[in-house]
ZAKE-772330 format. One record per residue (C-alpha): residue number from 1; residue in three letters; x, y, z; chain. Coordinates in Angstrom, 1 decimal. Layout:
# ZAKE-772330
@seq->NUM | type->ALA | xx->X | yy->Y | zz->Z | mol->A
...
//
This chain:
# ZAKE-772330
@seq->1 | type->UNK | xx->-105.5 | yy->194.4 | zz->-101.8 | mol->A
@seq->2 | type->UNK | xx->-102.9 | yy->193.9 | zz->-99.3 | mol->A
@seq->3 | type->UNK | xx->-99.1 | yy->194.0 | zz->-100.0 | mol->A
@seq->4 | type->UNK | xx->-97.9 | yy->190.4 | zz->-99.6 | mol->A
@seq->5 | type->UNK | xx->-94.3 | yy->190.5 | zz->-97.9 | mol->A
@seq->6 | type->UNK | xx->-92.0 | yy->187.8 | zz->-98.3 | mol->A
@seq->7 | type->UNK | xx->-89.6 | yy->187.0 | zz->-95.3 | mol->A
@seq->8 | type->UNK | xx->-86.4 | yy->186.9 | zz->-96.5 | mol->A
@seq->9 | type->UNK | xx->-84.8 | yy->183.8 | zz->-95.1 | mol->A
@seq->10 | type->UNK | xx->-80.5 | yy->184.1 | zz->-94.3 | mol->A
@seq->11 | type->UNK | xx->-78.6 | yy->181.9 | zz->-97.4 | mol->A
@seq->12 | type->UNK | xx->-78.4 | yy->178.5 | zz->-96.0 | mol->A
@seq->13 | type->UNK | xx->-75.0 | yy->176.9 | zz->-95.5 | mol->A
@seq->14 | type->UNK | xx->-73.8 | yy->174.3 | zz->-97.8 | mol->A
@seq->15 | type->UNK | xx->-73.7 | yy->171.4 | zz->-94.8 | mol->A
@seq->16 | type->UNK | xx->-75.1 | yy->172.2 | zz->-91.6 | mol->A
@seq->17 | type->UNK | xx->-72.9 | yy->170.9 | zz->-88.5 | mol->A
@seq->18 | type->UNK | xx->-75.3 | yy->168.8 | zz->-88.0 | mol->A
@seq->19 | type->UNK | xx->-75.2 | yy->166.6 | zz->-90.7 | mol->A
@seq->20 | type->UNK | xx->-71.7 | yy->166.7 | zz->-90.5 | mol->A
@seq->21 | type->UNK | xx->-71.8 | yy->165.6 | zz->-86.8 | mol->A
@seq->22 | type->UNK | xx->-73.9 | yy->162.7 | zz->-88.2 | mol->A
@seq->23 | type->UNK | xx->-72.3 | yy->161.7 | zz->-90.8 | mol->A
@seq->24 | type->UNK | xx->-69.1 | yy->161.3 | zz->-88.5 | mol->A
@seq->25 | type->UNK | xx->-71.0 | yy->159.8 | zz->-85.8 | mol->A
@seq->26 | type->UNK | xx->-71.7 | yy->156.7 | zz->-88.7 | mol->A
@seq->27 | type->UNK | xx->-68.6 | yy->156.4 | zz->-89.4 | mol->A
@seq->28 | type->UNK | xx->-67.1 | yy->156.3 | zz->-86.3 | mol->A
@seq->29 | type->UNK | xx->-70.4 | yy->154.2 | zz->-85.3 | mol->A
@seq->30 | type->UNK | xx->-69.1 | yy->151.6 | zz->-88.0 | mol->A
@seq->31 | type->UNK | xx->-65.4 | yy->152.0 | zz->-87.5 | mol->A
@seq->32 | type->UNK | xx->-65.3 | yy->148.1 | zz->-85.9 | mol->A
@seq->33 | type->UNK | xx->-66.5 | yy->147.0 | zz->-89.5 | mol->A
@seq->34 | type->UNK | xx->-64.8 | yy->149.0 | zz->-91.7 | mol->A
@seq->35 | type->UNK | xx->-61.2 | yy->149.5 | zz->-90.5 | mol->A
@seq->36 | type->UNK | xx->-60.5 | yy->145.3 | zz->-91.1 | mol->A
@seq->37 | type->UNK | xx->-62.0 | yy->146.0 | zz->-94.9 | mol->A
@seq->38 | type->UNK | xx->-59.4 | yy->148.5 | zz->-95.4 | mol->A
@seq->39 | type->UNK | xx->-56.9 | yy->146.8 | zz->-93.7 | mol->A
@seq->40 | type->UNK | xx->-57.2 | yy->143.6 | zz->-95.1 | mol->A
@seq->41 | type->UNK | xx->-57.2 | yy->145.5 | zz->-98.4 | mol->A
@seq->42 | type->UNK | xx->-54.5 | yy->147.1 | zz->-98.5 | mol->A
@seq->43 | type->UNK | xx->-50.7 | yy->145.2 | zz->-99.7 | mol->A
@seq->44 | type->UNK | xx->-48.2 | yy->145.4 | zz->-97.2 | mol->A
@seq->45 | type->UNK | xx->-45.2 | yy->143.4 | zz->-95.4 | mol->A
@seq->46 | type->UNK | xx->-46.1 | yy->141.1 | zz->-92.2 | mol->A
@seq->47 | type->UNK | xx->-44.0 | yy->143.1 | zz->-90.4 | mol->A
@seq->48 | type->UNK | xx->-46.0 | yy->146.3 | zz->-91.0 | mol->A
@seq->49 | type->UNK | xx->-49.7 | yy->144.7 | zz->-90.9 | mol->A
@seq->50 | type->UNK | xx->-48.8 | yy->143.5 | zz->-87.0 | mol->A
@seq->51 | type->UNK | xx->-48.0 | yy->147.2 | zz->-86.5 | mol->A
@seq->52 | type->UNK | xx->-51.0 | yy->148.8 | zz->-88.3 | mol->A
@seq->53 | type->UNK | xx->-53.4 | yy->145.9 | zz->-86.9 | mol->A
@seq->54 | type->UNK | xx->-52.0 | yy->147.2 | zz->-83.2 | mol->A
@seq->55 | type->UNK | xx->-53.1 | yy->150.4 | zz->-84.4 | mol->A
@seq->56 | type->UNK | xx->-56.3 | yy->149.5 | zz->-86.1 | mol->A
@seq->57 | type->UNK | xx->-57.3 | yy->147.4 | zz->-83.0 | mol->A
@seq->58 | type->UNK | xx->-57.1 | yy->150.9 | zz->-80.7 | mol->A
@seq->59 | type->UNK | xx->-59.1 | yy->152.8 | zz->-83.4 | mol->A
@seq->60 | type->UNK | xx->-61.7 | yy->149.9 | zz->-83.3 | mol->A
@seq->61 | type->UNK | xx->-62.2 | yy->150.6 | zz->-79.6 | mol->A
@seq->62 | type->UNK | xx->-61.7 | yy->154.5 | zz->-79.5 | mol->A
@seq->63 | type->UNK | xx->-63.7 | yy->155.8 | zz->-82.4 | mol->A
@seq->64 | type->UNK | xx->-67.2 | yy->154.0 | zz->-81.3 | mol->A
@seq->65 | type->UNK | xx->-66.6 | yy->156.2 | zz->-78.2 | mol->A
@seq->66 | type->UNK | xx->-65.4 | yy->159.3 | zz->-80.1 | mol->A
@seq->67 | type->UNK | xx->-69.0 | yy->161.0 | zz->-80.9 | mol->A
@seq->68 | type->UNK | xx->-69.0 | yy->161.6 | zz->-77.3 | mol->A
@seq->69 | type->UNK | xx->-66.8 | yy->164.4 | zz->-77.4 | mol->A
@seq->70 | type->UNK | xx->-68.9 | yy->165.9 | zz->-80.4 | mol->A
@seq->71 | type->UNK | xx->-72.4 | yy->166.1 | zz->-79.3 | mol->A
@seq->72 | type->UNK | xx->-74.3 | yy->168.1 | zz->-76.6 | mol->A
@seq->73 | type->UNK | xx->-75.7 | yy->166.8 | zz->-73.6 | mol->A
@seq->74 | type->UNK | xx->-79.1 | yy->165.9 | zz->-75.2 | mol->A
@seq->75 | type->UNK | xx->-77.6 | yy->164.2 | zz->-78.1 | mol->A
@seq->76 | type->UNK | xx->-75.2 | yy->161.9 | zz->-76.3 | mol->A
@seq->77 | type->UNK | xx->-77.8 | yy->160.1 | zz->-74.5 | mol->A
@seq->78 | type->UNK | xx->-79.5 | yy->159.4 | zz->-78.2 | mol->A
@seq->79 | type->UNK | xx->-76.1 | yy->158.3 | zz->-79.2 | mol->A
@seq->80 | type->UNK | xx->-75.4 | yy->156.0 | zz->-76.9 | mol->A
@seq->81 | type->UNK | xx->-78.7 | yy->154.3 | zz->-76.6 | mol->A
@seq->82 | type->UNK | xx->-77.7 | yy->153.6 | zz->-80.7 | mol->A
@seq->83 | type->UNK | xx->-74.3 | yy->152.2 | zz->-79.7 | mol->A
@seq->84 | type->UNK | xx->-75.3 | yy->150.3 | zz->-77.5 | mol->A
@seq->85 | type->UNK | xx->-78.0 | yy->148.5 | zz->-79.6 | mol->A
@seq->86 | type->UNK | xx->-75.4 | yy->148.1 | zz->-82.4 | mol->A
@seq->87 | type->UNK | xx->-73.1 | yy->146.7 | zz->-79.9 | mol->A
@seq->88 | type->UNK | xx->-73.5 | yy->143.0 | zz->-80.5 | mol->A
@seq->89 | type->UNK | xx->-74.1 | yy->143.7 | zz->-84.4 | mol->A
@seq->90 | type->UNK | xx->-70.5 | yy->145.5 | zz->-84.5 | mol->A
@seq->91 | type->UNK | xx->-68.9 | yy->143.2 | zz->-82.5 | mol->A
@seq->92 | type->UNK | xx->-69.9 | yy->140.2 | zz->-84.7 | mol->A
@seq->93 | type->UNK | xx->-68.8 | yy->142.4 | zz->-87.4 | mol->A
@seq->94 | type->UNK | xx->-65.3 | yy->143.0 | zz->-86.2 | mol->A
@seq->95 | type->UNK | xx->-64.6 | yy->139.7 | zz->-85.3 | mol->A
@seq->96 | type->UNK | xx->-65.7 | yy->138.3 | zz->-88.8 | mol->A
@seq->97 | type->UNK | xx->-63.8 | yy->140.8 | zz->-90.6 | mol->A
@seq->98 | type->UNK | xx->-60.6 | yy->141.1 | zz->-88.5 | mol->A
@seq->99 | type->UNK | xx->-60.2 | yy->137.5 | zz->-88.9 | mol->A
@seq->100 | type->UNK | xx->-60.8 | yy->137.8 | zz->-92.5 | mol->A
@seq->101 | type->UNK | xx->-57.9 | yy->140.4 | zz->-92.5 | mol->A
@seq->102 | type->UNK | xx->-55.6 | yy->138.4 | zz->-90.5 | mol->A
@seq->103 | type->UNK | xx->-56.4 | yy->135.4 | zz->-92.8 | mol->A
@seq->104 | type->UNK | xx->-55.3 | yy->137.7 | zz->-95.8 | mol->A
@seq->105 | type->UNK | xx->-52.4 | yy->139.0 | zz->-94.6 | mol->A
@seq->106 | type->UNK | xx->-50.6 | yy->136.2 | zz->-92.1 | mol->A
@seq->107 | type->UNK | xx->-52.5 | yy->132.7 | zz->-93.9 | mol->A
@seq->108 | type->UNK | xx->-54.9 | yy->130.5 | zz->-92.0 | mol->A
//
């Protein structure tokens, strides 16, 4: 009989980069729907929720867009095609729940 060898395989990392890209590619993906949740959550003064709304409006338009910057060439076309699809699904989203977070925080 033969001698079996094993291959030895390298220790796998805990998280691969990408999962990781993934993972932030959802979130960022989801960022219209979320970011009103949070906002609308979280106590604070009028004056400050017109400011952080300002801000969360820009984040609700940038971070969609920011996978771009994380993927290769290949990937971003996959990407996209997904954004685009979710489009109209995260723009119903954000409207529902911005207004929901404006609602809580300046009245009807």
């Amino acid at each position: 009989m033969g001698k079996i060898r094993i291959k030895k395989l390298p220790p796998e990392p805990p998280v691969s980069h990408y999962k990781l890209r993934w993972v932030y590619s959802f979130f960022a993906l989801t960022a219209p729907v979320w970011i009103p949740i949070l906002f609308g959550n979280v106590p604070m003064s009028n004056e400050m929720a017109r400011n952080v709304g300002h801000i969360g409006m820009v984040l609700m338009l940038i971070l969609p867009l920011s996978p771009i910057w994380v993927w290769d060439k290949r990937r971003i076309r996959i990407y996209l095609i997904i954004l685009f699809c979710a489009l109209p699904f995260l723009a119903i989203g954000a409207f529902i729940f911005g207004w929901w977070a404006t609602v809580v925080h300046f009245g009807p």
